[in-house]
PANUTI-75491 format. One line per 10 residues: number of its first residue (from 1); their letters; for each residue y, x negated, z negated of C-alpha. Coordinates in steps of 0.5 Angstrom, whole numbers, plus 2048, in hexadecimal, padded with zeros to 3 digits. Last residue first. Layout:
<rs>
NUM	A	Y/X/Z ~ ...
</rs>
This chain:
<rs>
445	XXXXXXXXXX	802/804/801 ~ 7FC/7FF/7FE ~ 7FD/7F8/800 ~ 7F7/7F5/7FC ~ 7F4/7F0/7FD ~ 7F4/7EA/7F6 ~ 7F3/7E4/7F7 ~ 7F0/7DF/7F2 ~ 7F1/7D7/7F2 ~ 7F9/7D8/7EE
435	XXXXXXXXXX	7F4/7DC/7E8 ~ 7EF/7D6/7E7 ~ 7E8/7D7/7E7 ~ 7E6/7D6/7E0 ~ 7E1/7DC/7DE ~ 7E6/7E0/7DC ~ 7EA/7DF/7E2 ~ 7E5/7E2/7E6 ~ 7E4/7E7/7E1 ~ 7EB/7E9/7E1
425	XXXXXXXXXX	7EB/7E9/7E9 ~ 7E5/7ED/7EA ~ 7E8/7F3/7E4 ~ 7EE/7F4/7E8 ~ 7EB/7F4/7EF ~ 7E6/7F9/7ED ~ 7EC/7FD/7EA ~ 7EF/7FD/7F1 ~ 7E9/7FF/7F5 ~ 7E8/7F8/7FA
415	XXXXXXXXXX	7EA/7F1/7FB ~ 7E8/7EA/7F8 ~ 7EA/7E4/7FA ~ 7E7/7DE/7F6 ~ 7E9/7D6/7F9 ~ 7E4/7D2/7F5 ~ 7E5/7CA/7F3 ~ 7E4/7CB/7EB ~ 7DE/7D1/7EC ~ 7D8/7CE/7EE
405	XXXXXXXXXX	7D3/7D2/7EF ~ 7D6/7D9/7EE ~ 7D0/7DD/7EF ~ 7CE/7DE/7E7 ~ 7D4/7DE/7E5 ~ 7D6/7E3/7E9 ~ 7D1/7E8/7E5 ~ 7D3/7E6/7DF ~ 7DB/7E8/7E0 ~ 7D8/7EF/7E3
395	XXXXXXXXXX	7D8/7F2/7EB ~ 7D5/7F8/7EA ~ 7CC/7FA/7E9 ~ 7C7/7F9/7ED ~ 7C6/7F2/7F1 ~ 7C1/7F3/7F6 ~ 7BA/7F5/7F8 ~ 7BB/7FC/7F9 ~ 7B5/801/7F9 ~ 7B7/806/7F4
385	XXXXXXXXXX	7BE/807/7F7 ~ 7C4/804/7F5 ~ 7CA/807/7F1 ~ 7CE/801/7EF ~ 7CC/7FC/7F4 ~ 7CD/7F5/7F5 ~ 7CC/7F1/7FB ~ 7CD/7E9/7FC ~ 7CE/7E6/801 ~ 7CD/7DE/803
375	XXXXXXXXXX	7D1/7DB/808 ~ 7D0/7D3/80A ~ 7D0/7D5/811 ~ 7CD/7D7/817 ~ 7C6/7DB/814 ~ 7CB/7DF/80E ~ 7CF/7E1/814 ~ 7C8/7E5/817 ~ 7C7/7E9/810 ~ 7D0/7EA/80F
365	XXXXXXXXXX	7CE/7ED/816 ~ 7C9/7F1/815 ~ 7CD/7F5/80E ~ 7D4/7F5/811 ~ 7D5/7FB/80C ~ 7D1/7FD/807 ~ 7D2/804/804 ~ 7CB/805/806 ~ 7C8/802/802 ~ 7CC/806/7FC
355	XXXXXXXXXX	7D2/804/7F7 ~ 7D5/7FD/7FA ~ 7D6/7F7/7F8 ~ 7D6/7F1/7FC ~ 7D6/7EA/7FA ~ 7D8/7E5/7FF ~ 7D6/7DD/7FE ~ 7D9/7D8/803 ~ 7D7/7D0/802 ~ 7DC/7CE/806
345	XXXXXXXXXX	7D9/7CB/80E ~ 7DE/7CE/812 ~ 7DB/7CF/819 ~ 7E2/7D2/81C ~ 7DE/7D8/81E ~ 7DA/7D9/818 ~ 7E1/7D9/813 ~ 7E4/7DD/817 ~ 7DE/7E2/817 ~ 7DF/7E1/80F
335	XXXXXXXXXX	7E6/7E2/80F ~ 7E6/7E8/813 ~ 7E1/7EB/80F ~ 7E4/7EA/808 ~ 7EA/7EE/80B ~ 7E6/7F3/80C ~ 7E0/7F3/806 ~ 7E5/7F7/802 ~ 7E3/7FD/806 ~ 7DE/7FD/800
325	XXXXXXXXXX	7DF/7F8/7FB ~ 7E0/7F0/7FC ~ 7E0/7EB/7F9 ~ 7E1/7E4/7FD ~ 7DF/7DD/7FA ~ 7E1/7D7/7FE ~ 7DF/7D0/7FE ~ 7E3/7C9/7FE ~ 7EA/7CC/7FD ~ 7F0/7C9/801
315	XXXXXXXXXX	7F2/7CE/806 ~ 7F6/7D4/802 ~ 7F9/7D7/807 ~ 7F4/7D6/80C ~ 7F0/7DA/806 ~ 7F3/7E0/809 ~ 7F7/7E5/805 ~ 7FE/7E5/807 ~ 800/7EC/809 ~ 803/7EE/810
305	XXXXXXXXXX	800/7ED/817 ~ 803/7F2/819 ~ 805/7F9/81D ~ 800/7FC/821 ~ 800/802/826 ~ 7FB/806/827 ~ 7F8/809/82E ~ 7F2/80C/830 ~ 7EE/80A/835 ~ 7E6/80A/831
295	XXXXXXXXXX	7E5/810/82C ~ 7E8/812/825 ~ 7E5/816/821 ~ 7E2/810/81D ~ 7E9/811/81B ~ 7EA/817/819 ~ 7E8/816/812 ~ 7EE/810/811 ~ 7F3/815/812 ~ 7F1/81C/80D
285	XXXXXXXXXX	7EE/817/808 ~ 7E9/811/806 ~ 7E5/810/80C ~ 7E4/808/80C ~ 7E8/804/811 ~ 7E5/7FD/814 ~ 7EB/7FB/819 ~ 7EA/7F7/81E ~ 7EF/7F3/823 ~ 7ED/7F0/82A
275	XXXXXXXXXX	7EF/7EB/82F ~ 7EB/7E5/82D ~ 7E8/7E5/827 ~ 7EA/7DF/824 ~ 7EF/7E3/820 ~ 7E8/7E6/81C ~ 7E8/7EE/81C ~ 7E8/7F2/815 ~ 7F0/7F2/816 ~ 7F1/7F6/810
265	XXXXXXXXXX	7F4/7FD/811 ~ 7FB/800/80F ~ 7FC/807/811 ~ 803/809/817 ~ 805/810/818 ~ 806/814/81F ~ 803/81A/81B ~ 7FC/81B/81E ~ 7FA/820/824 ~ 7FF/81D/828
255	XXXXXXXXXX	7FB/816/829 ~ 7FF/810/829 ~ 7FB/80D/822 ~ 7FF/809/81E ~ 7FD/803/81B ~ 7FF/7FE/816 ~ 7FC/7F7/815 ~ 7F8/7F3/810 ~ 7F7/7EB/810 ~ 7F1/7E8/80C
245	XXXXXXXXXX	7EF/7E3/813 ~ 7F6/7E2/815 ~ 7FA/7E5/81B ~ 7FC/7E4/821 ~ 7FF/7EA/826 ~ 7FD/7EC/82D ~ 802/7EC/832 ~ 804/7F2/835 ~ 801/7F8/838 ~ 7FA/7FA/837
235	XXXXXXXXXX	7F8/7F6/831 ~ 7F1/7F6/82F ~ 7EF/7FB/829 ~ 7E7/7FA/826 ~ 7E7/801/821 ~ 7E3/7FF/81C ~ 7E0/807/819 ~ 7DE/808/811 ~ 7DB/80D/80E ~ 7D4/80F/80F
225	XXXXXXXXXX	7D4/807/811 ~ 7D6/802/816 ~ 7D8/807/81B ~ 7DB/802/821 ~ 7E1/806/826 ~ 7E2/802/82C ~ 7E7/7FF/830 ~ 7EE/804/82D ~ 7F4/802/832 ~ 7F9/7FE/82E
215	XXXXXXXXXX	800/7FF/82F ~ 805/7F9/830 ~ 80C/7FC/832 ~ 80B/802/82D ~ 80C/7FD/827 ~ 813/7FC/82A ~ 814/804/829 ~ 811/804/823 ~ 816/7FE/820 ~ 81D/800/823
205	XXXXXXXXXX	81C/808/821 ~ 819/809/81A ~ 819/800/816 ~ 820/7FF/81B ~ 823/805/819 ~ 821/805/811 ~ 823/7FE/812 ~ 82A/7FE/815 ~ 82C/804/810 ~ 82A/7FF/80B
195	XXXXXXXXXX	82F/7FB/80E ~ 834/7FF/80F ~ 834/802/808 ~ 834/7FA/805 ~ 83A/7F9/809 ~ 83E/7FE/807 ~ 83C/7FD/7FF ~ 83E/7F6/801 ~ 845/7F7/804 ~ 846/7FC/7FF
185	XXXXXXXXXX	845/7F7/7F9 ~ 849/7F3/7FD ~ 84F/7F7/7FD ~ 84E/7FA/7F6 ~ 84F/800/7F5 ~ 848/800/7F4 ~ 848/7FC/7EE ~ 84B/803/7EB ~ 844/807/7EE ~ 844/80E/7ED
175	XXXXXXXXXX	846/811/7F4 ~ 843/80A/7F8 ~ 83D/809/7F4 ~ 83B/810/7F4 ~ 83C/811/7FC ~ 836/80B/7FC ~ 832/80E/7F7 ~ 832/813/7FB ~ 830/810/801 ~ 82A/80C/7FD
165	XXXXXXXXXX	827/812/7FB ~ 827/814/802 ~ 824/80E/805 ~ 81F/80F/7FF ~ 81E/816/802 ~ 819/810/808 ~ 814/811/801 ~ 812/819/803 ~ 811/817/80A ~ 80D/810/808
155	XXXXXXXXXX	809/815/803 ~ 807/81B/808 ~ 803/815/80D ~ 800/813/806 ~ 7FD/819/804 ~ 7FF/81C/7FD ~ 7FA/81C/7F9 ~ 7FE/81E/7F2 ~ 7FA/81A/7EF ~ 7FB/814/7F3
145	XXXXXXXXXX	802/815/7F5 ~ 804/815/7ED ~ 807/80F/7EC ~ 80B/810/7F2 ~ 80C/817/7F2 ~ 80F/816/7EB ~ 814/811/7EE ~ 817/815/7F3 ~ 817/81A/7EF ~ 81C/816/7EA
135	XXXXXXXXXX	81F/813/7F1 ~ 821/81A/7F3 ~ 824/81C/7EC ~ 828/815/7EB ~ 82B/816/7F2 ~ 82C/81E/7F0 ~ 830/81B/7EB ~ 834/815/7EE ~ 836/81A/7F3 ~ 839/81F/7ED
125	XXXXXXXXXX	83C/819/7EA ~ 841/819/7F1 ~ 841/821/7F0 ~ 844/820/7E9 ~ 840/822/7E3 ~ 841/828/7E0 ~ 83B/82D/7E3 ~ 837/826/7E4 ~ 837/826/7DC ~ 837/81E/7DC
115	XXXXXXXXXX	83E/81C/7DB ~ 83F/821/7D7 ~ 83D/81C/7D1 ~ 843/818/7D2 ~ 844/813/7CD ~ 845/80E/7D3 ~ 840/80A/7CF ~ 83C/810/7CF ~ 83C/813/7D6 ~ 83C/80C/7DA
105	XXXXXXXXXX	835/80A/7D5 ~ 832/810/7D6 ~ 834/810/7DE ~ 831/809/7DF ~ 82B/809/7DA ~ 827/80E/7DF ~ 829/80A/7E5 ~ 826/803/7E2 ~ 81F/806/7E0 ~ 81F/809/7E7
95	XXXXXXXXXX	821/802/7EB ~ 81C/7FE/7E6 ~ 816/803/7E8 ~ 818/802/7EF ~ 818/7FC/7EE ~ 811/7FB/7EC ~ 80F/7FE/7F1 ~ 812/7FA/7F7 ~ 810/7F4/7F4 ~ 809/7F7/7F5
85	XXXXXXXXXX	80A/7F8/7FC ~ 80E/7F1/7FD ~ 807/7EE/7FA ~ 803/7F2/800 ~ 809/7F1/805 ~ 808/7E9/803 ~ 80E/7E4/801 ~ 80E/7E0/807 ~ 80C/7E4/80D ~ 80F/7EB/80A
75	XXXXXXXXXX	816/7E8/808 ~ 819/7E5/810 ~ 813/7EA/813 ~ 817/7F0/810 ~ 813/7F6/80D ~ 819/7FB/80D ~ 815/7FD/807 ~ 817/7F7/802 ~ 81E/7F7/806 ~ 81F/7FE/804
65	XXXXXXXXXX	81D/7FD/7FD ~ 821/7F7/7FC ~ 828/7FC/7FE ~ 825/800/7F7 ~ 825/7F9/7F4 ~ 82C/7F9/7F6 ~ 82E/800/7F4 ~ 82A/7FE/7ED ~ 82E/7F9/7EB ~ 835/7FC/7EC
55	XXXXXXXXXX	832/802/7E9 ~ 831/7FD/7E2 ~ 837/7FA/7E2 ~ 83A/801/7E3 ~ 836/803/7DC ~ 838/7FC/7D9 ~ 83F/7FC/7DA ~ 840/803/7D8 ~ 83B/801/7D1 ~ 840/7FB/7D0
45	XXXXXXXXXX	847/7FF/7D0 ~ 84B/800/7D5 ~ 850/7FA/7D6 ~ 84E/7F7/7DC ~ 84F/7EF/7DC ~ 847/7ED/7DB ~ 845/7F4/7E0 ~ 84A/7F1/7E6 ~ 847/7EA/7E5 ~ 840/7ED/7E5
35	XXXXXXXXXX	841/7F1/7EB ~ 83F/7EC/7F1 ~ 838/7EB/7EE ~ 836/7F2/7EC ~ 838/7F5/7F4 ~ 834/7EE/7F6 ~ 82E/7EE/7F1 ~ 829/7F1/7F5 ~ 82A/7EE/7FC ~ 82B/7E8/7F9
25	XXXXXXXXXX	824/7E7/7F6 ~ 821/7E9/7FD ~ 824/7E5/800 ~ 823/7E0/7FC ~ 81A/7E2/7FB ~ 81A/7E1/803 ~ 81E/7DA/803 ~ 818/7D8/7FF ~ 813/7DB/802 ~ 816/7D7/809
15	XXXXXXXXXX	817/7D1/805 ~ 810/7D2/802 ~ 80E/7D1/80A ~ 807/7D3/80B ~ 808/7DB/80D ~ 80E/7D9/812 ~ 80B/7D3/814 ~ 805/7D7/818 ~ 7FE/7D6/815 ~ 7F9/7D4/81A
5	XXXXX	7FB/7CE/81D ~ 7FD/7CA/816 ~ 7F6/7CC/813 ~ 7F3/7C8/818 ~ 7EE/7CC/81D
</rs>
């Protein structure tokens, strides 16, 4: 198959990543950008300026939030959510830095320290107040996810409060703001608030209900390992999407014995797979455990394809090194039985660690692809048995070197554990890969 063929235009088009990146660009600084004539004649003094500069600012990159989360195909596509997602984190410590100096600086330039006792302040700056509040546990709830252990299904409800968050912002913009006397200023702080509330409409209401049209039943449940469960899906209604080998998706199960939430999955399946979608997925939590428990016929809908980690993006090197970890191997496994299928005839080199034997995933069939194809697999383990024949150990720098043959023409994808991808692609570069032929997998939520 050509490239051309495969990959639609909107995820190749460096017009449309660019025109994703503007949009973006503009969302964030609208509010500061039609304020600044009005802030370089105000009189107020500098610190004033800044501080509502700074406010001004931070309203548009909370409205960036919003986009980033509504997962809008017009940015998605081109830019990447996997990209979109680590955007959206950083804004968001941005957008806390931003509202902390907001209210000191207004309090201090104006020389009214009042400002920030909530029992004196007016009950516009109270607003402001209890926005900053919320976002600053909403922030450490974020940070702290992981060690606070909260589930994923009970986070996305704790994070749709940053609609909240927004709305107040919103009312203490239109109490306090004096560039909001301003008519065009109104008409654009309106204008944002109807287009976050559209968003927030379309990505909880509009969305589902569409993704309802287009189920998928459940054909069969595959356990892998101890672990780990493919679930093999075929749409019941509607059309069945495209994808791209390396491409993930969101699912929702229709089971009313499980919250009506949706977990991002890699596609573990090759597009040339007529009629089906695979998920491998490891058991790491209260939803992911169950899973295995599912039986043949039910159904979940899907949401997808999204991501731009596959080699068709990228369709100019002369061999392909795959690294992967764990339940890392998903996106590699799509790629390689694509691979197989079309009779791509690169050099193909997958390392694959794991813990133990019996955490190896795809194990027989990655035995009878290596038959069809120019594939060689190499296992590393870091607590094998007495009687392991393999590599021991952890994916090092010298133990890369030893199965890159040839590194200048390499492709490297690598996937898995996030320290493990850390750590494998500075030693790529160490040992003279060059970083723009490493991509990193990692759309975690």
């Amino acid at each position: 198959m050509r490239f051309e063929e495969d990959v639609p235009a909107r995820l190749r088009s460096r017009w449309a990543g660019a025109s994703a990146v503007s949009i973006l660009a503009l969302v964030a600084v609208l509010p500061l950008a039609l304020a600044v004539p009005n802030l370089a004649k105000s009189t107020d003094p500098i610190a004033v300026r800044i501080g509502v500069a700074l406010a001004l600012l931070a309203f548009g990159l909370l409205t960036l939030q919003v986009v980033i989360g509504s997962r809008l195909r017009l940015v998605c596509d081109p830019v990447g959510l996997g990209q979109l997602l680590r955007v959206h984190r950083l804004t968001g410590i941005l957008v806390l830095a931003l509202l902390l100096a907001h209210p000191l600086l207004v309090a201090l330039g104006k020389g009214k320290p009042e400002l920030l006792n909530p029992l004196r302040a007016p009950w516009g700056v109270r607003v402001g107040q209890a926005a900053l509040v919320l976002l600053i546990l909403h922030s450490l709830l974020a940070v702290f996810r992981a060690r606070f252990s909260i589930d994923y299904v009970v986070w996305r409800r704790i994070h749709r409060g940053a609609y909240l968050i927004y709305a107040l912002g919103f009312v203490h913009g239109f109490a306090q703001g004096g560039d909001l006397k301003r008519h065009a200023m109104q008409v654009l702080w309106v204008l944002l608030l109807a287009g976050v509330g559209f968003l927030a409409f379309h990505a909880h209401f509009l969305r589902p209900r569409a993704l309802r049209r287009n189920r998928y039943r459940i054909v069969e449940c595959i356990p892998e390992t101890h672990n780990t469960t493919t679930l093999v899906l075929a749409p019941e209604t509607g059309k069945r999407f495209h994808y791209l080998p390396g491409q993930f998706m969101f699912l929702t199960p229709l089971d009313p014995n499980f919250p009506l939430e949706e977990h991002p999955f890699t596609i573990s399946s090759s597009p040339s797979q007529s009629g089906i979608l695979c998920a491998t997925i490891k058991s790491a939590g209260d939803f992911t455990a169950r899973v295995r428990h599912w039986r043949s016929g039910e159904h979940i809908l899907v949401d997808g394809p999204y991501g731009r980690y596959s080699y068709l993006l990228h369709p100019h090197a002369d061999r392909l090194v795959f690294i992967a970890g764990g339940v890392g191997i998903t996106p590699m496994m799509s790629m390689i039985r694509f691979l197989r299928d079309i009779g791509d005839s690169r050099p193909i080199r997958l390392i694959y660690a794991n813990q133990t034997e019996d955490d190896i995933i795809f194990r027989d069939e990655l035995e009878d692809i290596q038959s069809k194809m120019d594939l060689r697999v190499v296992h590393i383990l870091s607590r094998p048995s007495a009687d392991w024949r393999g590599e021991r150990g952890r994916i090092s720098r010298e133990f890369l070197s030893r199965f890159m043959e040839e590194k200048r023409a390499a492709a490297c994808y690598v996937c898995g554990p996030p320290a493990m991808m850390k750590s494998a692609a500075a030693d790529l570069r160490a040992i003279q890969i060059e970083p723009s032929r490493i991509y990193v997998e990692n759309f975690s939520l």
